[in-house]
DRENLOGU-654913 format. One record per residue (C-alpha): x negated, y negated, z; residue number from 1; residue in one letter; chain. Coordinates in pm, whole numbers, plus 50000, padded with zeros to 5 digits. Layout:
<nodes>
      xx      yy      zz     k   r   c
       X       Y       Z   NUM   A   A
...
</nodes>
This chain:
<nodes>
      xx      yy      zz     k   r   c
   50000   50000   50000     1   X   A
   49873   49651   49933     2   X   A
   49797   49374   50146     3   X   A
   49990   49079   50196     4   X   A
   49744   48850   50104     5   X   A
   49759   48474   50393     6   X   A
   49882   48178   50233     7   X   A
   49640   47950   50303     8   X   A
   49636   47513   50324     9   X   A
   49387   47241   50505    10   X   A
   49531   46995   50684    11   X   A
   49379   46630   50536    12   X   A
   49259   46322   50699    13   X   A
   49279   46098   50402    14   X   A
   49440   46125   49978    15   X   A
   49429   46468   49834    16   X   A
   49196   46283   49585    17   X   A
   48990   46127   49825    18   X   A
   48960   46483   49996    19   X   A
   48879   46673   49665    20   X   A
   48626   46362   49600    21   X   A
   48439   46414   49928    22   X   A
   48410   46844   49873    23   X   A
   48312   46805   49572    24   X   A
   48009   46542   49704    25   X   A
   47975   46779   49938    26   X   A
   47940   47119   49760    27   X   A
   47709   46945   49491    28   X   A
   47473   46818   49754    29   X   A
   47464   47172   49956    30   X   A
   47403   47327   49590    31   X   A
   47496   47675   49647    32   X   A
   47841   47623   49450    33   X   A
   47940   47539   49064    34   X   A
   48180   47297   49125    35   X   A
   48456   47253   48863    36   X   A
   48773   47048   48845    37   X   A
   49074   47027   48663    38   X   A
   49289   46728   48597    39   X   A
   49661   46717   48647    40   X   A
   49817   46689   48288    41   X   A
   50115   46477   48394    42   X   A
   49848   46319   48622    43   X   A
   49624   46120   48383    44   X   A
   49281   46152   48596    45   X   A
   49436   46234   48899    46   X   A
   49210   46577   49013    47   X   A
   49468   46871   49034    48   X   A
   49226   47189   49125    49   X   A
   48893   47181   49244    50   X   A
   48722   47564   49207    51   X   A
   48383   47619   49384    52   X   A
   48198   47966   49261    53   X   A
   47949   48084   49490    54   X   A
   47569   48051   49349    55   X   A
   47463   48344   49525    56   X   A
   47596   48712   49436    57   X   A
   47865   48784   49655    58   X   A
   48032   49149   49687    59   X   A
   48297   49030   49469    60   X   A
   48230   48981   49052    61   X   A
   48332   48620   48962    62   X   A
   48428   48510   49292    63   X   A
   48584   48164   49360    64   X   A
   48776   47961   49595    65   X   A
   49008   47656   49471    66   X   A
   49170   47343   49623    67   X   A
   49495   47244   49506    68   X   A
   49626   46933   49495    69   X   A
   50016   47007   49621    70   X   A
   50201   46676   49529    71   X   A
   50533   46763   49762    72   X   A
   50238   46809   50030    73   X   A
   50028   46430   50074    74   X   A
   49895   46536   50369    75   X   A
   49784   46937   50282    76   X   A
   49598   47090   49997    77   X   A
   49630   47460   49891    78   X   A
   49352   47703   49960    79   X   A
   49334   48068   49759    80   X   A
   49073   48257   49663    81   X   A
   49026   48438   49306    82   X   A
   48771   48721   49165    83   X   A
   48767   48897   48832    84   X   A
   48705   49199   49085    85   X   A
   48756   49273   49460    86   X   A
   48589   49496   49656    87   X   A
   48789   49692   49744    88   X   A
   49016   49644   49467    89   X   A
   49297   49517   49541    90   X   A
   49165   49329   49809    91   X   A
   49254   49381   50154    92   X   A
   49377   49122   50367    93   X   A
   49051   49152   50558    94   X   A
   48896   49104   50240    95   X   A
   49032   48790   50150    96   X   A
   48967   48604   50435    97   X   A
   48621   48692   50442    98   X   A
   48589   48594   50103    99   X   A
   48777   48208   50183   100   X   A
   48558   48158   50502   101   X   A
   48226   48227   50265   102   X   A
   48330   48004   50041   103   X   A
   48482   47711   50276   104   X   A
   48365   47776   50631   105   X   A
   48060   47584   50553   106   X   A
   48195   47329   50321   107   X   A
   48439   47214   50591   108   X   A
   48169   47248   50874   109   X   A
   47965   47010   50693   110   X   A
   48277   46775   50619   111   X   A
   48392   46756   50984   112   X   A
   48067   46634   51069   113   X   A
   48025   46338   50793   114   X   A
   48372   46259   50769   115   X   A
   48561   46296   51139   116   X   A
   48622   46052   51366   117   X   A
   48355   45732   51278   118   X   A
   48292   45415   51442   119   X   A
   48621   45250   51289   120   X   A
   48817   45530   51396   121   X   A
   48728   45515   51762   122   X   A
   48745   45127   51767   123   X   A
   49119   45197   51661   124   X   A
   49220   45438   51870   125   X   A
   49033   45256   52224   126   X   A
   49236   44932   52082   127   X   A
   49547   45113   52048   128   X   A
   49501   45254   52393   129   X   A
   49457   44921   52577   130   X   A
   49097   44818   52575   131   X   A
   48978   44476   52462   132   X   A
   48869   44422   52147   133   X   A
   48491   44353   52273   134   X   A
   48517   44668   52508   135   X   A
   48640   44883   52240   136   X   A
   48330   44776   51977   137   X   A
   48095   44835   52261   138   X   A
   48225   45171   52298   139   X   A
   48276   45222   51917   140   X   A
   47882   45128   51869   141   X   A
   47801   45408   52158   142   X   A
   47968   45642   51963   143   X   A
   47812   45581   51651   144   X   A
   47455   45590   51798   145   X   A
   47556   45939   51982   146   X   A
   47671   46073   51641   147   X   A
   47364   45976   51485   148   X   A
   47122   46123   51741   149   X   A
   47351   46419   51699   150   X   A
   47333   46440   51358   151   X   A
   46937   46407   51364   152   X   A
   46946   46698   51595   153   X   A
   46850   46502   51887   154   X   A
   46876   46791   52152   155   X   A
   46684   47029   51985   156   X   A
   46333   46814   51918   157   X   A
   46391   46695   52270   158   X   A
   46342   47043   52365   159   X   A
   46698   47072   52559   160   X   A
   46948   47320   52614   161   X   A
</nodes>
């Protein structure tokens, strides 16, 4: 008996476009994925898929995940995976998501980390909560050198836990 395969989406901070924009940066710069995209006929330039094939040889021939631009869904894009051949074939449910979280596990991991939460963001939401407008900067521009250090890997060349 086959699998029922998940359904799968990704919940999105900003416009599907700006979203497929920012993978696509992404996967380029990583450069383990051949990054295609596909424009929405009815759309004009408007991206409507973005596909990202693995580099690397992966258990499955022509394997590939794609993001799809849902327009009844602003604020989610579709995720599904596709291979000329699964192993096993067809692919178990087990399968598949192993197959999605090799292709996007470290796509999003790298976008949560450039794109979540910056300076601006924080400044917003302390505003929003009460804080002055001075306090909330101050506290904005903590968080942004944090980040940073974080970013540069600050705890490990400091030789911390």
């Amino acid at each position: 008996m086959k699998d029922r395969l998940p359904r799968m989406s990704i919940r999105i901070d900003t416009t599907p476009e700006e979203f497929l924009r920012r993978i696509k940066a992404l996967a380029l710069q990583i450069g383990e994925f051949i990054v295609e995209s596909e424009r929405d006929p009815a759309g004009g330039d408007q991206v409507a898929t973005l596909r990202l094939k693995p580099i690397l040889v992966t258990q499955h021939r022509e394997l590939a995940g794609h993001i799809i631009v849902i327009p009844a869904s602003p604020d989610r894009v579709t995720v599904e995976v596709h291979a000329s051949h699964w192993q096993p074939d067809p692919p178990t449910y087990r399968a598949y998501a192993a197959a999605a979280r090799e292709i996007f596990k470290p796509l999003l991991h790298q976008y949560n980390r450039k794109f979540h939460l910056n300076r601006d963001d924080v400044h917003r939401l302390l505003v929003s909560a009460g804080f002055t407008i001075e306090h909330a900067a101050n506290l904005a521009d903590i968080f942004e050198h944090g980040r940073a250090l974080h970013k540069r890997g600050w705890k490990d060349q400091a030789g911390g836990d």
